[in-house]
C-alpha positions in Angstrom: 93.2 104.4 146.8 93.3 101.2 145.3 96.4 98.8 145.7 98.5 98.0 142.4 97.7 94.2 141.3 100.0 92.0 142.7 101.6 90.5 139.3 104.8 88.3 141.0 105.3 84.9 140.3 104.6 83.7 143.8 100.9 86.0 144.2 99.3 82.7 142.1 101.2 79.6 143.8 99.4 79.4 147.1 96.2 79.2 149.0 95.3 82.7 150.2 95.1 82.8 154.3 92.1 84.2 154.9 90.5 81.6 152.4 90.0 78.6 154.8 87.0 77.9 156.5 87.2 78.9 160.3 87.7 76.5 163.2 84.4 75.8 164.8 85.4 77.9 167.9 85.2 81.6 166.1 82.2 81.3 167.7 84.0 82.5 171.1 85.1 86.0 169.1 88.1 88.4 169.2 89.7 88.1 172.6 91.3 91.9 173.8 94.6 90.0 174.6 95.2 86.8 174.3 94.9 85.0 177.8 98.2 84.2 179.7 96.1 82.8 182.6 92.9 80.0 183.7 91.3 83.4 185.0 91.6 85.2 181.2 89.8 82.1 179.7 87.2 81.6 181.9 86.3 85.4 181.3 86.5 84.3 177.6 83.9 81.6 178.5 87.0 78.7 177.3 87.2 75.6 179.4 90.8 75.0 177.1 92.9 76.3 174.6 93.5 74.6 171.3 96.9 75.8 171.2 99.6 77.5 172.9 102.6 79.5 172.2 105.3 79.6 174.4 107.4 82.4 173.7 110.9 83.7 175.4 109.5 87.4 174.9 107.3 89.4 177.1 103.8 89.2 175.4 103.3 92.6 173.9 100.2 92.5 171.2 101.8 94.4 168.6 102.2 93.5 165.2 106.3 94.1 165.5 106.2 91.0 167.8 106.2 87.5 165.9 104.1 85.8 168.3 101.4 88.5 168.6 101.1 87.9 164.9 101.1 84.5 165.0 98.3 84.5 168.1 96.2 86.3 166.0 96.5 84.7 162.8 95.6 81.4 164.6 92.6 83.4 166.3 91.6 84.6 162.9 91.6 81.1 161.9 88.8 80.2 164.3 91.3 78.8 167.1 91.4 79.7 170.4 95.3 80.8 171.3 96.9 81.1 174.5 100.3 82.5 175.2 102.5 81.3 178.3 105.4 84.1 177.9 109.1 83.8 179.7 107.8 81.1 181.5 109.9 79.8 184.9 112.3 76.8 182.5 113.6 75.0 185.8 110.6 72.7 186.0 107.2 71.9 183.5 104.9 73.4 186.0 104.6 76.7 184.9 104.1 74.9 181.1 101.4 73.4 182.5 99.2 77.2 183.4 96.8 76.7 180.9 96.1 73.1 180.7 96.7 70.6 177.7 96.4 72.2 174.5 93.7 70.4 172.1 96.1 70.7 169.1 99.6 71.7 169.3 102.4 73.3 171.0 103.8 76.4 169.2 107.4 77.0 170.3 109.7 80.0 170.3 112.9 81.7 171.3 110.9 85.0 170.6 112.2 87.8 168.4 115.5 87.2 168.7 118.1 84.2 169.0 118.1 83.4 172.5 122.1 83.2 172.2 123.0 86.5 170.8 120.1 87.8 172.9 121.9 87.0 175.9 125.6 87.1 175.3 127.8 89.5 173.4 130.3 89.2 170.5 132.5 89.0 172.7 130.7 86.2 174.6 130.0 88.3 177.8 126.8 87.7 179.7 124.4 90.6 178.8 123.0 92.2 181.6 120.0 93.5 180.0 116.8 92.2 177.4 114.8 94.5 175.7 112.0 92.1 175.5 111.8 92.0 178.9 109.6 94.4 181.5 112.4 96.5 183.2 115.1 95.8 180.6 116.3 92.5 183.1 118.4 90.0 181.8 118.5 85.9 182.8 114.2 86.0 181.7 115.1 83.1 179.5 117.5 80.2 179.1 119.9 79.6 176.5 119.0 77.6 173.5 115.4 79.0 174.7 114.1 76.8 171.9 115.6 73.5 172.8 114.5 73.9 176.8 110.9 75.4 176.0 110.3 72.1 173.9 111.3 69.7 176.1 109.3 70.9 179.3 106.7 71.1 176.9 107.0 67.5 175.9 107.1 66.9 179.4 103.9 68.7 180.9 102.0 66.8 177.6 104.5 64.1 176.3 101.2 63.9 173.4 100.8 66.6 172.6 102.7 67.6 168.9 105.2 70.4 169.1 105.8 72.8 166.5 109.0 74.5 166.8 109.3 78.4 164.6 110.8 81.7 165.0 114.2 83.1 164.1 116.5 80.8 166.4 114.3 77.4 164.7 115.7 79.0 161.5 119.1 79.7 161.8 119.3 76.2 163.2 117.5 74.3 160.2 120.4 71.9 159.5 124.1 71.4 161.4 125.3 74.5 162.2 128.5 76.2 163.6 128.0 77.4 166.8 129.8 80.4 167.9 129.0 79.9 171.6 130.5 76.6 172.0 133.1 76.7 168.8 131.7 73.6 167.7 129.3 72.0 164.7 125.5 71.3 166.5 123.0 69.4 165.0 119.9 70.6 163.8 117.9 72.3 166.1 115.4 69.7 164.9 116.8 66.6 166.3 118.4 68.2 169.5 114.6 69.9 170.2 112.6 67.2 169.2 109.9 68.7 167.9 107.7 67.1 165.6 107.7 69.9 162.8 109.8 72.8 162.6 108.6 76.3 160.5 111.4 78.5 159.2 110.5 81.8 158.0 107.6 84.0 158.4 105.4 81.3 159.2 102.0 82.3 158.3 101.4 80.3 155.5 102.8 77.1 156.5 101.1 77.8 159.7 97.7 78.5 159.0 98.2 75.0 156.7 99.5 72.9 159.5 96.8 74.1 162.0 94.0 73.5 160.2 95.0 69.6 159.0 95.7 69.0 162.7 92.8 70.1 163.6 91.3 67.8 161.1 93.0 65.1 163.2 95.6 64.6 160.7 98.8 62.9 162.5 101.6 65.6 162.4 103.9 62.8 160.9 102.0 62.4 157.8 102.5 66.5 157.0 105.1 66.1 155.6 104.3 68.4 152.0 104.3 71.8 154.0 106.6 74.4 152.2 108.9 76.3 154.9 109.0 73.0 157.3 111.1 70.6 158.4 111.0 67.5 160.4 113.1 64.2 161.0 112.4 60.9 158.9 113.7 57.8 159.2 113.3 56.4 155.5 113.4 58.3 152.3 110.5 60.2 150.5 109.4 57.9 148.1 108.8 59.5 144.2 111.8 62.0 145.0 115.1 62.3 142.6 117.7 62.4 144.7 120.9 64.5 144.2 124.4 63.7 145.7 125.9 66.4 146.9 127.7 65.3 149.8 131.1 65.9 148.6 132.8 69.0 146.8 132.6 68.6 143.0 136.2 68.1 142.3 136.3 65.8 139.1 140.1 64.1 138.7 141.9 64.2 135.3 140.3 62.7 132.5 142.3 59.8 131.2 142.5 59.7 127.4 142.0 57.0 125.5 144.3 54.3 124.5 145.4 54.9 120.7 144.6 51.3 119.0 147.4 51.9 116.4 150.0 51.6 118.8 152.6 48.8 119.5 152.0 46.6 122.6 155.2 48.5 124.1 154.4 51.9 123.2 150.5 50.9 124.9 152.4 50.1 127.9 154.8 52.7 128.2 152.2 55.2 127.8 150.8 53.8 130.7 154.1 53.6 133.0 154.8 50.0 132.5 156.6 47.5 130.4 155.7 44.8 128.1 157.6 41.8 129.6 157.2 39.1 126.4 159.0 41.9 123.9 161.4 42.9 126.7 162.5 39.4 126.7 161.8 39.7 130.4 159.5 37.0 131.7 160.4 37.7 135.1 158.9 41.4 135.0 155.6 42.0 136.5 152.5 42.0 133.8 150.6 45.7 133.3 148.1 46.6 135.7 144.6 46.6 134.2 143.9 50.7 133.5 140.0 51.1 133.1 138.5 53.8 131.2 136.9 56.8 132.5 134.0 58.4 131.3 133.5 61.9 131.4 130.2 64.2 130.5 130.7 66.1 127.3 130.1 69.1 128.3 128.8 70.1 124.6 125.8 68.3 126.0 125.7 70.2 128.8 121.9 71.8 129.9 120.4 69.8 126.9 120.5 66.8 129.4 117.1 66.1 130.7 117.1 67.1 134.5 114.4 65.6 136.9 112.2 68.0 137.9 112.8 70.9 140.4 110.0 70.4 143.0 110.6 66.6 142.8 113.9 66.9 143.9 116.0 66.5 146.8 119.5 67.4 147.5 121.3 65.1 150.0 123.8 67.4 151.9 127.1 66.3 153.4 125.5 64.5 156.9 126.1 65.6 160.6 128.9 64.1 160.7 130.8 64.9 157.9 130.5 68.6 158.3 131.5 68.6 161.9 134.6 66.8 161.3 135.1 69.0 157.7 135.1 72.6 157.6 135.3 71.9 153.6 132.4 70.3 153.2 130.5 73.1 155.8 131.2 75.8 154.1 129.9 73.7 151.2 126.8 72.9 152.9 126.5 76.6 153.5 126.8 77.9 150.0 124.1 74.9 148.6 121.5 75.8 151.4 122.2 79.7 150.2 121.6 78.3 146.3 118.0 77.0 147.5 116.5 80.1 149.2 114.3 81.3 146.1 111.1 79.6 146.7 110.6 79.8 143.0 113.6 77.8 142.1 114.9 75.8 145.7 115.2 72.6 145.9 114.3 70.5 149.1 117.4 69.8 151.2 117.9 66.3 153.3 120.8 65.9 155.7 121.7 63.1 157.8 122.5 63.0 161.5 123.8 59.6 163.4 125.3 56.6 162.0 123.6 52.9 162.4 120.2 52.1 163.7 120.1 55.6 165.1 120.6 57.3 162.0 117.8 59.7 160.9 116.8 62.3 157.9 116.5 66.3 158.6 114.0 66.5 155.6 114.0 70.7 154.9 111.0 71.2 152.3 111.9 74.7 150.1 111.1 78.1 151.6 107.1 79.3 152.1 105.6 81.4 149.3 105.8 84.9 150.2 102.7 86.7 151.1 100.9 89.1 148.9 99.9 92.7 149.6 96.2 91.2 150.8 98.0 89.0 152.9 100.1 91.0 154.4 97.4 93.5 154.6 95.1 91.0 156.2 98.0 90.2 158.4 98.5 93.7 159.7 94.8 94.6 160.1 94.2 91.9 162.7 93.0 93.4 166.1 96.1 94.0 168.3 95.8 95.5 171.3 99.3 97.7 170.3 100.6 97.3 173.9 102.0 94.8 176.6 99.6 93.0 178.1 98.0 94.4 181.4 99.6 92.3 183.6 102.8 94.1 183.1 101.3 97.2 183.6 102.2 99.0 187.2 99.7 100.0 189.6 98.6 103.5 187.2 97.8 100.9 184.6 101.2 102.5 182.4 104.6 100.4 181.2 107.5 102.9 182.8 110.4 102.3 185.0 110.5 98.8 185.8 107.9 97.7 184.3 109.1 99.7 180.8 109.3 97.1 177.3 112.5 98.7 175.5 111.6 97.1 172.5 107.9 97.8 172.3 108.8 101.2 174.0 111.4 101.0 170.3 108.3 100.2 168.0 105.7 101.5 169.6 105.2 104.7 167.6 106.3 103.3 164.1 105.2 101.0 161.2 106.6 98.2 159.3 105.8 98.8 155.9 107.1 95.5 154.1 109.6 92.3 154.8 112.9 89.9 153.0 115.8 91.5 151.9 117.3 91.3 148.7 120.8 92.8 150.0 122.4 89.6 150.5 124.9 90.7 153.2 126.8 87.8 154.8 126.7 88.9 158.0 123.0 89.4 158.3 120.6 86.8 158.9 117.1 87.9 156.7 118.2 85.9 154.2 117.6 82.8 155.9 114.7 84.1 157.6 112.5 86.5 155.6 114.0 85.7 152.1 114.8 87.8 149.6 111.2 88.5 148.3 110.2 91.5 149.1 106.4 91.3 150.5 104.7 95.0 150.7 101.7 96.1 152.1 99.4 98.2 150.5 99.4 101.8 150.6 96.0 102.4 152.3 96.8 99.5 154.8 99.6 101.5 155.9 97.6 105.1 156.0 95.3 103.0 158.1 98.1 101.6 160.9 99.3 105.5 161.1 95.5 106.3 161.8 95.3 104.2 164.2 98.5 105.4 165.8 97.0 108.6 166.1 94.0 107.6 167.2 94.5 105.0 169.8 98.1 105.1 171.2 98.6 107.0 174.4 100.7 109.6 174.9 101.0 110.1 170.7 102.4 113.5 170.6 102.6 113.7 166.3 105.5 111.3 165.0 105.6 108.2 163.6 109.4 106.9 164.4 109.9 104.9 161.5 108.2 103.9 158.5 110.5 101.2 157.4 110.9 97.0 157.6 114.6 95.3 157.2 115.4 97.6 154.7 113.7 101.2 154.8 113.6 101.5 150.9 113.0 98.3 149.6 109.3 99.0 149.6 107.7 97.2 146.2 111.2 96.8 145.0 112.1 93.7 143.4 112.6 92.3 139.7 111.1 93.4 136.6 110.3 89.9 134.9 108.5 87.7 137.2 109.8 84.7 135.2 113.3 85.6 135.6 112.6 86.4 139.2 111.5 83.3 139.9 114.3 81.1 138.1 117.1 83.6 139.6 119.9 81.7 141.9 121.7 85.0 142.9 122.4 86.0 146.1 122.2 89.6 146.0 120.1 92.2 143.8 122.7 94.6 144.5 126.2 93.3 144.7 128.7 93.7 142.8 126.1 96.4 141.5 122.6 96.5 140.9 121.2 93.7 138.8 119.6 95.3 135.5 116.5 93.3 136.2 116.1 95.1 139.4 113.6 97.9 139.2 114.6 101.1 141.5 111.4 102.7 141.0 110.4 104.7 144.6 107.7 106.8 143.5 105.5 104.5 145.4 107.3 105.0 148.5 107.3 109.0 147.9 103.5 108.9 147.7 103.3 107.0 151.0 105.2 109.6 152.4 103.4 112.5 151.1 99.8 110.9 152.4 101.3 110.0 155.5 102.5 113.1 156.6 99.9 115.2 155.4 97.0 113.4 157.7 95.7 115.9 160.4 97.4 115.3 163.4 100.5 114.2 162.1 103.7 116.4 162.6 106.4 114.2 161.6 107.2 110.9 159.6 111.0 110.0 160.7 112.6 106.9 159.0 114.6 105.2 161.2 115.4 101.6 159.7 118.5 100.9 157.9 118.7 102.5 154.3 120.2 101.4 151.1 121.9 104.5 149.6 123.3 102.2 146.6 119.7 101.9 145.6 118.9 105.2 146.9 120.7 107.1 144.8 119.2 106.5 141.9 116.3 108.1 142.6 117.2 111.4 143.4 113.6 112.6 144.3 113.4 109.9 146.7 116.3 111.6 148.6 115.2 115.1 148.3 111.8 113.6 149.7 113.8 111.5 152.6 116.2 114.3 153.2 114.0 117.4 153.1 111.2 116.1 155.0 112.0 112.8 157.2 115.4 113.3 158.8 115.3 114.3 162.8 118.6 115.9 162.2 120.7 112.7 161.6 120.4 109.9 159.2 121.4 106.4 160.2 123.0 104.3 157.4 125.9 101.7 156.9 128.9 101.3 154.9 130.0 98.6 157.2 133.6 99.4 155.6 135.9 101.4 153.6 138.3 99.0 151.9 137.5 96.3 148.8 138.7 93.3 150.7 136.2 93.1 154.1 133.1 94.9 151.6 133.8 91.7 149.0 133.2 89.5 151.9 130.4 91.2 153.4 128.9 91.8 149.4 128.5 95.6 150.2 129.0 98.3 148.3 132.3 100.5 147.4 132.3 103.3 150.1 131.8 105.5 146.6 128.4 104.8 146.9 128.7 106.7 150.1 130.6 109.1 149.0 127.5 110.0 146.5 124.9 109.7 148.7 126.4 112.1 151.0 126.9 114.6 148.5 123.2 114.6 147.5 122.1 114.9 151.1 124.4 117.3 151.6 122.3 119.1 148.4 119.0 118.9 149.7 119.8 119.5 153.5 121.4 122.9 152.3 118.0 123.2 150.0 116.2 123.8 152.7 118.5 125.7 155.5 118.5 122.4 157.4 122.2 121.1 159.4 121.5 117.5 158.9 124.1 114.8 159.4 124.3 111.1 158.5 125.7 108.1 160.9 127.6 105.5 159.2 127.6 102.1 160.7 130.7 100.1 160.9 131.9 96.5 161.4 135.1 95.7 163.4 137.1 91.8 162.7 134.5 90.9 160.1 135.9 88.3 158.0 138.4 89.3 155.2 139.6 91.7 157.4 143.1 92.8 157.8 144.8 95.1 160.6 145.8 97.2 157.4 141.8 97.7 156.6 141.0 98.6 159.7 144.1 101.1 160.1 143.0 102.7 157.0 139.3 102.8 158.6 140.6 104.6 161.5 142.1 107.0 159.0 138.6 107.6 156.8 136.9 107.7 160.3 139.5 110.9 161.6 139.2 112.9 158.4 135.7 112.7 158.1 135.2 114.1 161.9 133.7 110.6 163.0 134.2 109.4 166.5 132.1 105.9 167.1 131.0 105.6 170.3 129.7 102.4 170.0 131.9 99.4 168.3 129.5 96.8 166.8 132.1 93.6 166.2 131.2 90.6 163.5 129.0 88.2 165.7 128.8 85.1 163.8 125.1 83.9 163.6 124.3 80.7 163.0 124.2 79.5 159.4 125.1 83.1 158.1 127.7 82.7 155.1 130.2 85.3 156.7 129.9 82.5 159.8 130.7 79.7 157.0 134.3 82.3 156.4 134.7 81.9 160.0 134.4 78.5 160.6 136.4 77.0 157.6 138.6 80.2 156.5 136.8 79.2 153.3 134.9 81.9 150.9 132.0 80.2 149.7 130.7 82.8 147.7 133.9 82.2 145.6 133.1 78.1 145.1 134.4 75.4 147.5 136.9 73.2 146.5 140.2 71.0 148.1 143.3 72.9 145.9 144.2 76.3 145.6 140.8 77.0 143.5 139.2 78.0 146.7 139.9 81.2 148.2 141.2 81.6 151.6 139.6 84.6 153.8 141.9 85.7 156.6 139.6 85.3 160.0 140.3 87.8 163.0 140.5 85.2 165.8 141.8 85.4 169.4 140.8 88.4 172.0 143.9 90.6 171.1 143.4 91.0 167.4 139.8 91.3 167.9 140.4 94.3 170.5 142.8 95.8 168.2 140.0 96.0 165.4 137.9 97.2 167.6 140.7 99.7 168.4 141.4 101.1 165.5 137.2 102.2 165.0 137.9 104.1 168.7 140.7 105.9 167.7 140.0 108.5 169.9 140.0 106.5 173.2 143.4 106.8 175.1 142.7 103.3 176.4 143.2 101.9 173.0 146.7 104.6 172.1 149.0 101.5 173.9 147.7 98.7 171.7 147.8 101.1 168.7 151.0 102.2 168.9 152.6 98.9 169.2 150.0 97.7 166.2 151.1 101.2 163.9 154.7 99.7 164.3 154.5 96.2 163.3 152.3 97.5 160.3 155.6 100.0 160.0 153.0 102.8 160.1 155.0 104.7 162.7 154.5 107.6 160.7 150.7 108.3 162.3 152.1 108.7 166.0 152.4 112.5 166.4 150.9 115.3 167.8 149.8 116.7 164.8 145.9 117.0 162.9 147.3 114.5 160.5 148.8 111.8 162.7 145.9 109.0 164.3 147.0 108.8 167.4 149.1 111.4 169.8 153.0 110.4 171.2 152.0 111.4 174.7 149.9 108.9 176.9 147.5 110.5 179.7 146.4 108.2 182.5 143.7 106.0 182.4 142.7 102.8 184.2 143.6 100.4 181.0 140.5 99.1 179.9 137.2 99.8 177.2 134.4 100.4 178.1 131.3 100.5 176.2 128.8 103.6 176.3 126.6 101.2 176.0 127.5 100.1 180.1 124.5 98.3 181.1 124.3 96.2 177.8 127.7 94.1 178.7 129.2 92.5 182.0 131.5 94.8 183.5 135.3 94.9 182.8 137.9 94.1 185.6 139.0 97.4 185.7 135.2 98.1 187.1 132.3 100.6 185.4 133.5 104.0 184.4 131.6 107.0 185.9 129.2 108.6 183.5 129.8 111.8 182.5 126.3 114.3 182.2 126.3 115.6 178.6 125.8 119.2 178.7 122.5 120.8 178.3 121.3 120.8 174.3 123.4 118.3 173.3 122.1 115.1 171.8 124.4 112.0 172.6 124.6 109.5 169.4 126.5 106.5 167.9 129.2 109.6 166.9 129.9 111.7 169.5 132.1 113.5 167.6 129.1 115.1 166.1 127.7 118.6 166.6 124.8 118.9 168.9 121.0 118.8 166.9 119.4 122.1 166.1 116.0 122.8 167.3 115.4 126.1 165.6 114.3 127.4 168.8 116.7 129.8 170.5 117.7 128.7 173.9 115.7 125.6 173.9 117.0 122.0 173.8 115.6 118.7 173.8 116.3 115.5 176.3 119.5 113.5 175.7 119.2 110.5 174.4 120.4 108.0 176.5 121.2 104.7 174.0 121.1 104.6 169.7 120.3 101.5 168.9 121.8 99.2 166.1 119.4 98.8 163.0 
């Protein structure tokens, strides 16, 4: 089947990748993974690599692993791509395993922020990494980005550095930083790299590579879309905007009337007229200038400089560290220039005096189109860790077991960006809001190959999905409008009527998929929109009827109007409708399905009122969370901006009582109470509840009754929470808590308060499950 013509805006405003003429060493071929040691390359008949990545990930060739991806795009390219993976930080020796690259350095945290990889929201030490062989923690420092680049600079102090992956971009300009409670600099300065890539990087990549290799000096590419980089001067042939303060305009001053009297002139203006007065001793009137402001019957018929020639100066280092004001308004500009159709470039300032330098942020990459993304996926991974984490059977298990390819392994990532807009959530900054699909017979092909290739395939695909499981070739119905649109959500406060809902491509994927020979079951396991969802009620009776294991992961994130307003998510009456039409279509077909909402403790906005009446949803819908996922602000998020300067930027930033406060849950206590109120159930938590159902003169839910939240009586216990996710966190004071077996058929998940699966087979059961992971 042929893919649909790619008709956006953004499929005719770039090169396409696979367009430029290959690097003269092609000529060495496809390499069966890309070498991690001198050995691999001499096998590969290479006496050097032209580049290497140095990632803070295991090295697992898989197309759900950024720097997999971008090996092999730079191997498609012609260049011959080495990968030194977790590498010992303490010293540059082990930087130094694969000699001096010919062209660059490519730098990375890996697939997630080295930070929040590491700690928790609480900011305990994690003990485990999924990106790590045996699930073992400490593989990587912190700020993995900032330490890989320096040992890099000092194994080859020449050689350029390029600096990408998700921590590089949530680090683009001055940032909070939760870890430290504290403003940083952008990770550009503090790294000192010579050219950072935010986003998915192919693109600017593939660009940058290739004019290197042309021996083109790294500080002249300086016209890359989706890079930044430090200058000392400014652009020259740019328009620069000022927009280092918040727009607060004074009062205008009106005009003097010229048919007053001299006294009435100066009593207008609070003073006297001393030679009427008869006074001479009195002071003279001070000079009152006239002020000038726009008419704003003028307004958009000004003529503006234009877009792609303009730069926005942002408040400086500086200013934004010593004012949470002007951060947050920092914040809500960067969000206002993440369309690459529309953004503007952004310049910020770091030091004062002979030190002081630019952070020059060019606007966001184009998206890929469905060839390119095709292209992309249909490169030759080797779908596996490489072999020298394998054990002595040649297999990953035990310790030398990948959770996160062990996650991925069986599924496919159908499309990328976001259009959601949640604050919380950090694809805006990274993936965009462009939605980039891949072709129908792409993804038939990935499933094939699946089936095909993958040891141990036993039939199901775990996921068809991407950030969002049905945004697949969404997006908006004009491309002109979709191209000048500043919004930051499709969806919120309700779905945009230029948004097309359309999933009948999305239906037919699934219908192909699950009808190849071989296949037994397509599950879909990323996150799901059901405010989108339901308005294609086919879609649903195709998800629900043929694609649910028996539970459905999805997430309100909230009940009440004040947090969801914060978080721009949906009413929980969106919920409310989705369930009933699952509910529908599960009955259809005899099938006891059940969906798993996904919730959000101390985000901010959030009151100890919202949360009670959370706990209260939670209990009379049956729910009983096992896991407590707790805001963890991410760099440069806009919920982070809330936390930082108890400022809504979504709401405009200003210095009066214009701008709107946003109450911040701060301080261990009230974050433990939030977290509380979502584990209801736990007789740890009754103490702190009780005394919290008082003060919120809610004494009326204390009983013993089925409508009360929490019981009078208080059993013993040793005093503390503990996670059921035990190995993820360090351990409490009052020491781990012993496991408890589940019994034999029932399946442990996020609610435990849910009924075991059914398996349709009469005294059989499958395998507990022994972690559910967060979307």
């Amino acid at each position: 089947m042929n893919a649909p013509v790619d008709v956006s805006f953004f499929a005719r405003a770039a090169k396409p990748l696979s367009s430029y003429r290959p690097y003269w060493a092609k000529r060495f071929g496809t390499a069966p993974f890309l070498p991690m040691s001198r050995a691999e390359m001499e096998q590969l008949g290479w006496d050097s690599c032209d580049i290497v990545l140095v990632t803070g990930d295991a090295y697992v060739d898989h197309p759900s692993f950024g720097m997999a991806v971008i090996g092999r795009v730079l191997e498609a390219q012609g260049f011959r791509v080495g990968i030194i993976a977790q590498p010992d930080w303490h010293s540059a020796d082990a930087f130094k395993a694969l000699g001096k690259p010919n062209l660059f350095w490519g730098v990375t945290a890996g697939n997630m922020d080295s930070m929040i990889n590491r700690y928790t929201a609480d900011r305990k030490i994690r003990t485990d990494d999924a990106y790590t062989p045996g699930d073992v923690g400490g593989k990587r420092p912190d700020r993995a980005a900032i330490v890989y680049s320096q040992r890099c600079r000092e194994a080859y102090k020449d050689v350029p550095i390029i600096l990408g992956g998700i921590e590089g971009s949530l680090r683009r300009i001055a940032h909070y930083d939760y870890w430290s409670d504290k403003v940083r600099r952008s990770i550009v300065v503090d790294a000192k790299c010579d050219l950072l890539l935010y986003g998915n990087a192919e693109r600017a990549l593939v660009e940058v590579a290739h004019r290197i290799a042309a021996r083109e000096p790294v500080e002249s590419i300086t016209d890359v879309r989706g890079t930044a980089f430090v200058c000392r001067n400014s652009e020259e042939g740019w328009f620069q905007i000022d927009s280092t303060e918040v727009d607060q305009p004074g009062p205008v001053e009106s005009h003097i009337n010229p048919y007053q009297t001299t006294s009435e002139q100066a009593a207008a203006q609070g003073s006297t007229c001393s030679q009427e007065d008869g006074n001479a001793t009195a002071p003279a009137p001070t000079e009152q200038p006239i002020h000038f402001a726009p008419n704003p019957a003028l307004h958009g018929k000004l003529k503006l400089p234009p877009r792609n020639r303009s730069v926005i100066r942002l408040p400086s280092y500086e200013q934004v560290k010593a004012d949470p004001v002007l951060y947050a308004h920092a914040n809500r500009v960067l969000h206002l220039e993440t369309n690459p159709g529309n953004a503007r470039a952004l310049v910020q300032a770091h030091g004062e005096g002979p030190t002081a330098r630019d952070v020059w942020i060019n606007p966001p990459p184009i998206p890929l189109t469905t060839a390119e993304m095709d292209w992309v996926f249909g490169l030759p991974y080797a779908r596996s860790p490489h072999s020298t984490y394998a054990d002595e059977n040649g297999s990953h298990d035990g310790t030398t077991k990948i959770p996160a390819w062990e996650m991925i392994r069986l599924s496919v990532n159908i499309m990328r960006g976001c259009f959601g807009g949640c604050t919380f959530c950090s694809i805006t900054e990274h993936e965009g809001r462009i939605i980039q699909s891949r072709s129908e017979d792409s993804i038939i092909h990935e499933i094939e190959d699946i089936r095909d290739k993958v040891k141990g395939f036993t039939g199901t695909i775990s996921d068809l999905g991407g950030p969002t499981a049905n945004m697949y070739r969404l997006g908006c119905k004009s491309p002109e409008i979709e191209a000048a649109c500043r919004k930051p959500s499709c969806v919120y406060p309700g779905l945009c009527q230029n948004l097309t809902t359309n999933h009948d491509p999305l239906i037919q994927i699934y219908r192909r998929a699950r009808a190849l020979k071989g296949i037994k079951k397509i599950l879909i396991g990323s996150g799901l929109r059901y405010d989108i969802a339901v308005k294609s009620p086919e879609y649903v009776r195709e998800l629900v009827q043929h694609h649910v294991g028996g539970y459905l992961k999805i997430a309100p994130e909230h009940t009440e109007s004040g947090p969801l307003s914060k978080m721009m998510k949906p009413g929980i009456g969106s919920y409310d409708k989705f369930k009933q039409m699952f509910d529908k279509f599960s009955e259809e077909v005899g099938k006891k399905q059940f969906l798993i909402p996904y919730f959000i403790a101390a985000h901010p906005g959030t009151s100890d009122e919202d949360m009670m009446n959370l706990a209260l949803w939670l209990k009379k819908n049956g729910f009983r969370a096992d896991q407590v996922q707790t805001f963890y602000p991410s760099p440069m998020a806009t919920a982070t901006a809330m936390y930082h300067s108890n400022l809504n930027p979504l709401a405009g930033i200003h210095r009066d009582e214009r701008s709107e406060r946003v109450d911040i849950v701060r301080g261990d206590k009230r974050r433990r109470l939030h977290k509380a109120f979502l584990r209801y159930h736990d007789p740890n938590n009754w103490p702190l509840l009780r005394e919290a159902l008082k003060a919120l003169g809610r004494a009326d839910l204390i009983g013993n009754g089925k409508h009360h939240l929490i019981p009078t009586f208080q059993p013993v216990t040793d005093g503390a929470y503990q996670s059921a996710r035990r190995t993820n966190s360090t351990p409490g004071k009052a020491g781990p808590v012993a496991s408890v077996k589940p019994t034999k058929g029932r399946v442990l998940t996020q609610h435990t308060g849910l009924p075991p699966r059914e398996t349709g087979k009469k005294g059989s059961s499958k395998p507990p499950l022994g972690k559910s992971g967060r979307r």
